[in-house]
VMD Tcl script that draws the C-alpha trace (Angstrom):
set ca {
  {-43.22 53.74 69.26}
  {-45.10 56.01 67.38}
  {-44.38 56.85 64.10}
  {-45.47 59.45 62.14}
  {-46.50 59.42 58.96}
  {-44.26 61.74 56.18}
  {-45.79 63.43 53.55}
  {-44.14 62.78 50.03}
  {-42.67 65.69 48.37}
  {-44.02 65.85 44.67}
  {-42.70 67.37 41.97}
  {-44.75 68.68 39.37}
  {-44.38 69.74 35.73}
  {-47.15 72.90 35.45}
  {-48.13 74.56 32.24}
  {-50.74 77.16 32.21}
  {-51.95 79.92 30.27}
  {-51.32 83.67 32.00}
  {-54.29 86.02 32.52}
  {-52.62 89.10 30.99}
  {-54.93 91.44 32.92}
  {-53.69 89.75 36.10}
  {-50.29 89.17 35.79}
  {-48.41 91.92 36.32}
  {-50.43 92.05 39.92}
  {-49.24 88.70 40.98}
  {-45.42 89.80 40.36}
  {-45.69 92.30 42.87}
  {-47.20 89.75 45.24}
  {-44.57 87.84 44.62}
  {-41.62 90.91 45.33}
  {-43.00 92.32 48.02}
  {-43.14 89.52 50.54}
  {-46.75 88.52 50.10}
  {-46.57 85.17 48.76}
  {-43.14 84.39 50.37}
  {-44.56 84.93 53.90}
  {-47.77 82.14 52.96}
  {-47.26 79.19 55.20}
  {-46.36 76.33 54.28}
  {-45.69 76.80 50.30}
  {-45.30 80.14 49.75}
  {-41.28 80.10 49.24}
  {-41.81 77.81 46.66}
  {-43.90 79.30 44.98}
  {-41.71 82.53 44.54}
  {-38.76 80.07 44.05}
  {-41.02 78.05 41.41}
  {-41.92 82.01 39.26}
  {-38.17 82.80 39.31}
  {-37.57 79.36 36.94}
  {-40.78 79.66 35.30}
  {-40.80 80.54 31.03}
  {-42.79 81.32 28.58}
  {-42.97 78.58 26.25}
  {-45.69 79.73 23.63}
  {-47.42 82.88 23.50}
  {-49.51 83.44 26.36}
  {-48.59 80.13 28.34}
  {-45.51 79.72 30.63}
  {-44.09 76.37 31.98}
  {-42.81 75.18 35.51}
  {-41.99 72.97 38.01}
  {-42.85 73.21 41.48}
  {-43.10 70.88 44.65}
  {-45.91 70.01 46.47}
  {-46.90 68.46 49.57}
  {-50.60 68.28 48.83}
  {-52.64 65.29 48.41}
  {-54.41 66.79 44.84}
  {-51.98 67.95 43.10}
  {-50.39 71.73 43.94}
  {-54.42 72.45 45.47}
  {-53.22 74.97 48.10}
  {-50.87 76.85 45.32}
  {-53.69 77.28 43.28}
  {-56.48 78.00 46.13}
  {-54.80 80.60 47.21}
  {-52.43 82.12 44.03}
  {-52.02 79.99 41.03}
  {-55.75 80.07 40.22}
  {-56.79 83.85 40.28}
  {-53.02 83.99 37.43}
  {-53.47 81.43 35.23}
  {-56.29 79.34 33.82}
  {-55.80 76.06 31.50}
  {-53.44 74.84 34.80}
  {-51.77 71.19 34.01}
  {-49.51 68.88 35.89}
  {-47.62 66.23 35.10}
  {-46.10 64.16 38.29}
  {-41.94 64.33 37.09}
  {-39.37 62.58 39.18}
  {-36.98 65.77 39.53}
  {-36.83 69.05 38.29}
  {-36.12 69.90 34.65}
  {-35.07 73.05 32.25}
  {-37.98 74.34 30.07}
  {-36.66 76.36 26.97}
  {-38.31 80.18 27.03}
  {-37.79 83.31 27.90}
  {-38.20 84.59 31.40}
  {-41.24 84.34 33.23}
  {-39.86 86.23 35.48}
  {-39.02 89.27 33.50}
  {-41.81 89.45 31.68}
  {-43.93 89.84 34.87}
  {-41.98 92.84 35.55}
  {-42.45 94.55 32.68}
  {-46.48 93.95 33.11}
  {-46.38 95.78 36.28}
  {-47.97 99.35 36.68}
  {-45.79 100.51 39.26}
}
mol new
graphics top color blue
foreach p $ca { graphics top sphere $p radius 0.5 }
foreach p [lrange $ca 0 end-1] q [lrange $ca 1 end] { graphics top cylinder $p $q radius 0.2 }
display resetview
């Protein structure tokens, strides 16, 4: 018998500092099917901005799972990166409430649409 080998699903604290410029871009991205449609993460990633905060001015707070060996290196290859700078992660064993206000919301309100 064969048996495969399973991929652990981590769970990640994140804290990084927006790109104000940049922002406001990556909302729509995120509404319009863009990121939801990116294989294999991209779901969570929408799922992970909808419970995201802002925890002190300029930087909002996360967490998001990952399949990845380093840690959330697709996410931020392809998204995460060209959004936010200062990036952190913290391995957690489940996810947790951050206190803020809404990531979320405050993407929408950057948008020039």
């Amino acid at each position: 018998m064969i048996l495969e080998r399973i991929k652990p699903t981590m769970i990640y604290k994140v804290t990084a500092k927006i790109i104000e410029d940049k922002i406001g871009e990556f909302y729509l991205k995120l509404t319009d099917g863009t990121i939801a449609n990116q294989r294999p993460d991209g779901e969570e990633i929408v799922a992970a901005m909808k419970r995201a905060v802002l925890t002190e001015s300029g930087f909002a707070e996360w967490y998001e799972m990952c399949f990845c060996s380093s840690p959330l290196q697709h996410e931020r290859e392809t998204q995460l990166d060209f959004y936010f700078t200062e990036i952190t992660t913290d391995l957690v064993d489940d996810y947790g409430a951050v206190k803020g206000e809404s990531l979320w919301s405050y993407m929408a309100s950057r948008t020039d649409v």
